[in-house]
N, C-alpha and C positions, 0 to 999 in steps of 0.2 A: 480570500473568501473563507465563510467560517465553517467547519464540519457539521453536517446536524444530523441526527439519527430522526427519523421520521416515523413516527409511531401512531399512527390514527386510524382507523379501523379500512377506512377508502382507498387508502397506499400501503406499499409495500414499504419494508423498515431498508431505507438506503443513509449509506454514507455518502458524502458529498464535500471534496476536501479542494479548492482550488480547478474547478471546475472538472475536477475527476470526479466520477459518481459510480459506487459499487451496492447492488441490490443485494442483501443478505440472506434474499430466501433463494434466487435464483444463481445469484453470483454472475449477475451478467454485469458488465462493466463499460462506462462511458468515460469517453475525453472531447471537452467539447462539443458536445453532442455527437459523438463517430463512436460508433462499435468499437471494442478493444478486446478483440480474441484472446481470450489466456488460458496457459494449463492450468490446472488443478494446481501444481507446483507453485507458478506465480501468482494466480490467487489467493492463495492459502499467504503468499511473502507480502503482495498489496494491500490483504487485509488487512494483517500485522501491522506495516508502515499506517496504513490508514488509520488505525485505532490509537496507535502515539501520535499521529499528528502532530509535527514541531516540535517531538521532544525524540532524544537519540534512542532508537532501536540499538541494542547492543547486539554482538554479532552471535552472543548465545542463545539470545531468544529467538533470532530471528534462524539460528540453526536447528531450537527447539521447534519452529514451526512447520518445517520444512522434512519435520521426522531425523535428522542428521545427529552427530554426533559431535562434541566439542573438536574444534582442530579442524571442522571443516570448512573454513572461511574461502575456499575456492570457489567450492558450490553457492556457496554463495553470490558474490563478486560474479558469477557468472548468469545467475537468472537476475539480479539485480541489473545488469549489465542489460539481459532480456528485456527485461519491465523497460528500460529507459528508451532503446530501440523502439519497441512498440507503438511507448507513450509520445515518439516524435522529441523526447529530451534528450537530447543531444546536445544541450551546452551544460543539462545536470542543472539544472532548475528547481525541479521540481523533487528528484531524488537527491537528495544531498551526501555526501559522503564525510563520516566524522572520523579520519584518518586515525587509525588504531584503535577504534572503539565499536563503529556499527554506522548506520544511516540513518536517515530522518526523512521524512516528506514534510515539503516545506507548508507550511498552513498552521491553522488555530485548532484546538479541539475542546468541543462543545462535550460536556455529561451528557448520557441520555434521559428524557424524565420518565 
């Protein structure tokens, strides 16, 4: 399914990546249609993953996002770990893990206009 940033006056601006949907003004977030409770911390990280969309988040950006420091790829691995529990990925689907580099969400990503 392809990401779309929705921008028209009647809707709220959401991402929408593989039936994950995150509202950008409110920051609430759906899987499937089901509520998906997150901190600020792992929002702030599924945004990230959401806006590369199918291309690899490297593990410093995604440290940059998270307010961290390089060299903290624990913290990492550990709210990523969070997001995938949540999101019911459990066989790592949807979060992809790019072994010595950073993660990815798997899907297509659309420009916004």
């Amino acid at each position: 399914m392809t990401e779309v940033i929705e921008r028209t006056p009647s809707r709220e601006p959401v991402l929408r990546v593989q039936g994950l949907e995150m509202n950008l003004r409110t920051g609430a977030v759906h899987y499937r249609g089901e509520a998906v409770h997150l901190t600020p911390t792992e929002s702030r990280l599924l945004r990230v993953l959401m806006l590369n969309a199918n291309r690899v988040s490297p593990i410093w950006l995604l440290e940059r996002a998270l307010g961290g420091t390089r060299g903290d790829s624990r913290k990492i691995r550990f709210y990523v770990a969070r997001l995938r529990r949540k999101l019911g990925d459990h066989h790592r689907v949807l979060i992809r893990t790019a072994h010595g580099t950073g993660y990815r969400l798997s899907g297509r990503t659309v420009s916004p206009s």
